[in-house]
Structure formats: C-alpha cells, structure tokens
N, CA and C atoms as a LAMMPS dump frame, in Angstrom:
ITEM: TIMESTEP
0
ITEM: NUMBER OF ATOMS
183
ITEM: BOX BOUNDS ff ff ff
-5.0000000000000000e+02 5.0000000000000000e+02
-5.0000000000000000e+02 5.0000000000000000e+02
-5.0000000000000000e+02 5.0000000000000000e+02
ITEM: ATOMS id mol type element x y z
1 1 1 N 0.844 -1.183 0
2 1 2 C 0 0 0
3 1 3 C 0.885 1.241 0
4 2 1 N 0.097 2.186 -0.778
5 2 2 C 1.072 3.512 -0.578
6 2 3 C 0.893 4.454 0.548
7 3 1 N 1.336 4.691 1.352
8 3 2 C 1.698 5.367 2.022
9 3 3 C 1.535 7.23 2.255
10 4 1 N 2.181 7.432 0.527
11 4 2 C 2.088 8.736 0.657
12 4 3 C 1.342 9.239 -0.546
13 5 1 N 0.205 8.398 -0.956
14 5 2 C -0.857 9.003 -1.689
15 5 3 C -1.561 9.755 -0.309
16 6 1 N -1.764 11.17 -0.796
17 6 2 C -2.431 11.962 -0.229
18 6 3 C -3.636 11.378 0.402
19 7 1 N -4.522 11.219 -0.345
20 7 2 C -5.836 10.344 -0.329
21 7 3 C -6.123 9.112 1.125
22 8 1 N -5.152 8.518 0.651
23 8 2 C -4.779 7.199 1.908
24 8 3 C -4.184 7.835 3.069
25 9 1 N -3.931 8.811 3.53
26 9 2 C -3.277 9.778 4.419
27 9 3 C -4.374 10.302 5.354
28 10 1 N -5.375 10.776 4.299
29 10 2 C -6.788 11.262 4.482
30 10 3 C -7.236 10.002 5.316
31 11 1 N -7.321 9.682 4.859
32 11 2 C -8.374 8.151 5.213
33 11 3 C -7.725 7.528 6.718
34 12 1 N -6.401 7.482 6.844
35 12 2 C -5.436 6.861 7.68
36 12 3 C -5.855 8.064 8.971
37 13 1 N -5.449 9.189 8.682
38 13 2 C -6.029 10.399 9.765
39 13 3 C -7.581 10.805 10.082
40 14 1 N -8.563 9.864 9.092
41 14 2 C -9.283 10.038 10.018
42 14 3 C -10.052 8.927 10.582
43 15 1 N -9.609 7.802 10.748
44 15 2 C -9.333 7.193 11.912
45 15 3 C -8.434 7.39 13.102
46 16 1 N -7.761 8.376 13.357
47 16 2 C -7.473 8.525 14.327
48 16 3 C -7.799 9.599 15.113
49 17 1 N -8.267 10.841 14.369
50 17 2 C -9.16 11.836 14.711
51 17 3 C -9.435 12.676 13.949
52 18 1 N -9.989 13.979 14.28
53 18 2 C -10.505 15.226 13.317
54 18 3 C -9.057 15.58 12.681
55 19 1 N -8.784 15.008 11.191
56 19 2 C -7.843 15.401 10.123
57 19 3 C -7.36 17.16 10.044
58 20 1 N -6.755 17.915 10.49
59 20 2 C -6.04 19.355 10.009
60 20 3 C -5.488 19.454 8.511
61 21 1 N -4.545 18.279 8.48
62 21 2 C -3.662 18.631 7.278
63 21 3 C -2.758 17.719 7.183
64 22 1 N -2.425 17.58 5.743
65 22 2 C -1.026 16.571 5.765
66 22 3 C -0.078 17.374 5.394
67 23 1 N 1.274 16.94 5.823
68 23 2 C 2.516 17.71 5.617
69 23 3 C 2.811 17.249 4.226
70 24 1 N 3.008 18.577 3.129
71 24 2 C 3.032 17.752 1.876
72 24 3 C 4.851 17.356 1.764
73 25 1 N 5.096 18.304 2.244
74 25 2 C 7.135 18.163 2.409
75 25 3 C 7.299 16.783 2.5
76 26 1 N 6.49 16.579 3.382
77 26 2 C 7.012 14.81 4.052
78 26 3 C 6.162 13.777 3.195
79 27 1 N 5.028 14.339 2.292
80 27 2 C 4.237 13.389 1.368
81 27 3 C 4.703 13.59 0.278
82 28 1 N 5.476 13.927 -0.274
83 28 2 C 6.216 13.43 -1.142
84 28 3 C 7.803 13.102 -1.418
85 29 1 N 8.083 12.717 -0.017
86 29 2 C 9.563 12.09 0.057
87 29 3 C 10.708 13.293 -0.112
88 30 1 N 10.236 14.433 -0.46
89 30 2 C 11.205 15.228 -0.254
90 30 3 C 11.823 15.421 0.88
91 31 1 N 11.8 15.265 2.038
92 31 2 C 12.542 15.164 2.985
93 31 3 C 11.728 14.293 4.017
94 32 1 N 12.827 13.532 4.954
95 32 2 C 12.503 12.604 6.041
96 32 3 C 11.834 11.421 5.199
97 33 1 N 11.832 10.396 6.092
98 33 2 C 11.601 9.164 5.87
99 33 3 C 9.626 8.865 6.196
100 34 1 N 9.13 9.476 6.891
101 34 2 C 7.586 9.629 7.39
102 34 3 C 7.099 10.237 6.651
103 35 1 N 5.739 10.179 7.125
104 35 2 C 4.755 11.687 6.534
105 35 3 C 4.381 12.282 7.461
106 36 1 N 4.123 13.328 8.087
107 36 2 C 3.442 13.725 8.95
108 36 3 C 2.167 14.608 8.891
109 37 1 N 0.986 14.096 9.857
110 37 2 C -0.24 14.382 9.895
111 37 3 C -0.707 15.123 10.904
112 38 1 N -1.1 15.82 10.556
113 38 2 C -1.874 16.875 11.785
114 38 3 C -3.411 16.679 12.327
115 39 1 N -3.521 16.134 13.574
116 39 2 C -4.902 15.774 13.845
117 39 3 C -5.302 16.691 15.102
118 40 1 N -6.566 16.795 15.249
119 40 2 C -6.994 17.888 16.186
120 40 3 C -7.288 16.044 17.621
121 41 1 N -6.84 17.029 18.842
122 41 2 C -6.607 16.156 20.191
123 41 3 C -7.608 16.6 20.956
124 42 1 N -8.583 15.862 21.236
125 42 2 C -9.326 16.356 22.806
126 42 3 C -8.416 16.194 23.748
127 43 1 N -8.893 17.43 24.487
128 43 2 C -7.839 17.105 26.404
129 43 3 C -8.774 16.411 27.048
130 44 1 N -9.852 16.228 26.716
131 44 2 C -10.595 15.299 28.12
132 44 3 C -10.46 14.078 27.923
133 45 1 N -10.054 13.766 26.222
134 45 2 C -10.402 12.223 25.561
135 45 3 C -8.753 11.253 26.058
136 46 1 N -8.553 10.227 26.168
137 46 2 C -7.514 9.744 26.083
138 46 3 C -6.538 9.39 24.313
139 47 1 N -5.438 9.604 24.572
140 47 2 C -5.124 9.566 23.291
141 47 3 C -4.775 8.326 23.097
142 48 1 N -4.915 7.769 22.005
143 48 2 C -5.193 6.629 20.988
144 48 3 C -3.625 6.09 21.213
145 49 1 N -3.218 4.633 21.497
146 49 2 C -1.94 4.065 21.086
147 49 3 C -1.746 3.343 20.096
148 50 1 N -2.631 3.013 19.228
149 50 2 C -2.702 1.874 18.324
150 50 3 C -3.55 2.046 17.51
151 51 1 N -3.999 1.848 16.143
152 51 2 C -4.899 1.861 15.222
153 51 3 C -5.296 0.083 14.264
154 52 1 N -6.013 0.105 13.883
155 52 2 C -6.133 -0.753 13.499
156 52 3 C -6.436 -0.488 11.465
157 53 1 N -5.259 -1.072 10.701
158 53 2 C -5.13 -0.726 9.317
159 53 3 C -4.824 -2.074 8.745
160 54 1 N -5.63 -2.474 7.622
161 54 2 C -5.631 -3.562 6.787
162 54 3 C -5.589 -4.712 7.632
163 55 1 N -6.527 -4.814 8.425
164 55 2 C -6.612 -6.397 9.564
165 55 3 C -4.998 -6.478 10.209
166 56 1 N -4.613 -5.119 10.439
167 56 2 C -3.352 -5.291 11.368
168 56 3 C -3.431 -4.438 12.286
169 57 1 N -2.679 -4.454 13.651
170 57 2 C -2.548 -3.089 14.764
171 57 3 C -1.234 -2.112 14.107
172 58 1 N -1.523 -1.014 14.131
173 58 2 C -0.803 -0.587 13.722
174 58 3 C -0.189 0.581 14.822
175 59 1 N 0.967 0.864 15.534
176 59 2 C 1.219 1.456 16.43
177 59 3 C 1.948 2.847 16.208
178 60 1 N 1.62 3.808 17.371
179 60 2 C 1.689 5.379 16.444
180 60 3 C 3.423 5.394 17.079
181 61 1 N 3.864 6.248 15.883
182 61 2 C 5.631 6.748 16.292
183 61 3 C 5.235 7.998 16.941
C-alpha cells in the first residue's frame, strides 16, 4: 500500500481523529523518511496508542 498518496493519508487520519492537514514536504519524500499528519486532540479524551489498518494493529511513532 502507498503510504504517501495523499488520499490514503486522508483516510489513515481520520481514523485517528478530526484530520487538520497533511505535511506535503514529508508526502512526497522530499525530505525525512515519514509523513506527517496533523490531527486535532481532545484534552478530556484519552489519546489513541494503536490503530487498526488492513486487519493489522498498527502502532503510532
């Protein structure tokens, strides 16, 4: 799977919460090895350690 189709980024962030933005620097390999995603955090909610992507756990860096 790709990774840094925009689209699948979308989809990947919002399972984990309210989506902001994707870093496009880092979505298209121009620099660093990641992508990075910007998601909006409740303070009352507990934050998420694990996701679940393509029948696997998938654990946050």
């Amino acid at each position: 799977m790709e990774y840094n189709n925009n689209f699948v980024l979308w989809r990947i962030g919002d399972h984990i919460r309210k989506i902001l933005k994707v870093d496009c620097t880092t979505c298209f390999s121009t620099r660093g090895n990641y992508t990075r995603i910007c998601v909006e955090v409740g303070l009352m909610r507990p934050l998420l350690a694990k996701f679940k992507l393509r029948r696997k756990i998938r654990h946050y860096i």
